[in-house]
N, C-alpha and C positions, 0 to 999 in steps of 0.2 A: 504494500500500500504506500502509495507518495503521499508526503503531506500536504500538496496542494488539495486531494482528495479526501484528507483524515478528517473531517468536519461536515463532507457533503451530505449524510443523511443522520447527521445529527442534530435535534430542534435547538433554536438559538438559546434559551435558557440554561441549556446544559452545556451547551460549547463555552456559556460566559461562564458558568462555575468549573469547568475542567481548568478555562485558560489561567480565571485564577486561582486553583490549587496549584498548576503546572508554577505559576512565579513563584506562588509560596515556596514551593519545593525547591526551587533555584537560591530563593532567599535566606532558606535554612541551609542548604547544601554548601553556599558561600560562607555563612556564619562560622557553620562546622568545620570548613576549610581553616577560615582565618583563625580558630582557635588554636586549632593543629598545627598549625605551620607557626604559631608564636615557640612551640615546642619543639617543632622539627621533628614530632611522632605522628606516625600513621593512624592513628586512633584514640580513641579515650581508653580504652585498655591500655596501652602504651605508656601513656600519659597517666595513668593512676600505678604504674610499675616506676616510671620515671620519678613518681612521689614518695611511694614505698621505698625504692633504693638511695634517697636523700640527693639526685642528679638534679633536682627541681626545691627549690622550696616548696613547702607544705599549703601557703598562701602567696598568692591567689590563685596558685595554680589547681589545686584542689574545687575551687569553688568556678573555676573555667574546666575540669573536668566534669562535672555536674553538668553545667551550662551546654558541653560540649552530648552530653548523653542524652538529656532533655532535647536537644536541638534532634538529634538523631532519632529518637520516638517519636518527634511532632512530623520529622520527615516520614517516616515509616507510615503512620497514621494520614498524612497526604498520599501519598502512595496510594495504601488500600483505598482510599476514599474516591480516588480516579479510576480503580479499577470496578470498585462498585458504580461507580455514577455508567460506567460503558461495559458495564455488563460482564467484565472479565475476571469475576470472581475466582 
């Protein structure tokens, strides 16, 4: 499927709530980035080992782990939420 096409027989209500969960999704996905990359670790697990092992102070990196895990549920949760809105449970 092109995406010129991804839209053509979907009613306009629903293309406007996909479009924006799809930013949301970007919005948290960039978040989650810029936390990670303050660390230089691939993830929040990474980053809560990075804490554990004292390579990190404890603050604020800890509470930008949280931040970074919460982002990543709220993305997970846009996610299912587009696949339910198109059907692709």
């Amino acid at each position: 499927m092109s995406y010129q096409n991804f839209f053509r027989d979907v009613d306009a209500a629903l293309a406007l709530q996909v479009d924006a969960l799809s930013k949301l999704m970007y919005e948290l996905r960039e978040s989650h980035r810029q936390i990670l990359a303050r660390y230089a670790v691939a993830d929040a697990d990474a980053l809560l080992d990075a804490i554990r092992q004292h390579s990190v102070a404890e603050h604020p990196p800890y509470e930008d782990y949280l931040s970074a895990r919460q982002l990543q549920q709220h993305y997970q949760q846009a996610r299912d939420d587009i696949k339910h809105c198109l059907g692709n449970t």
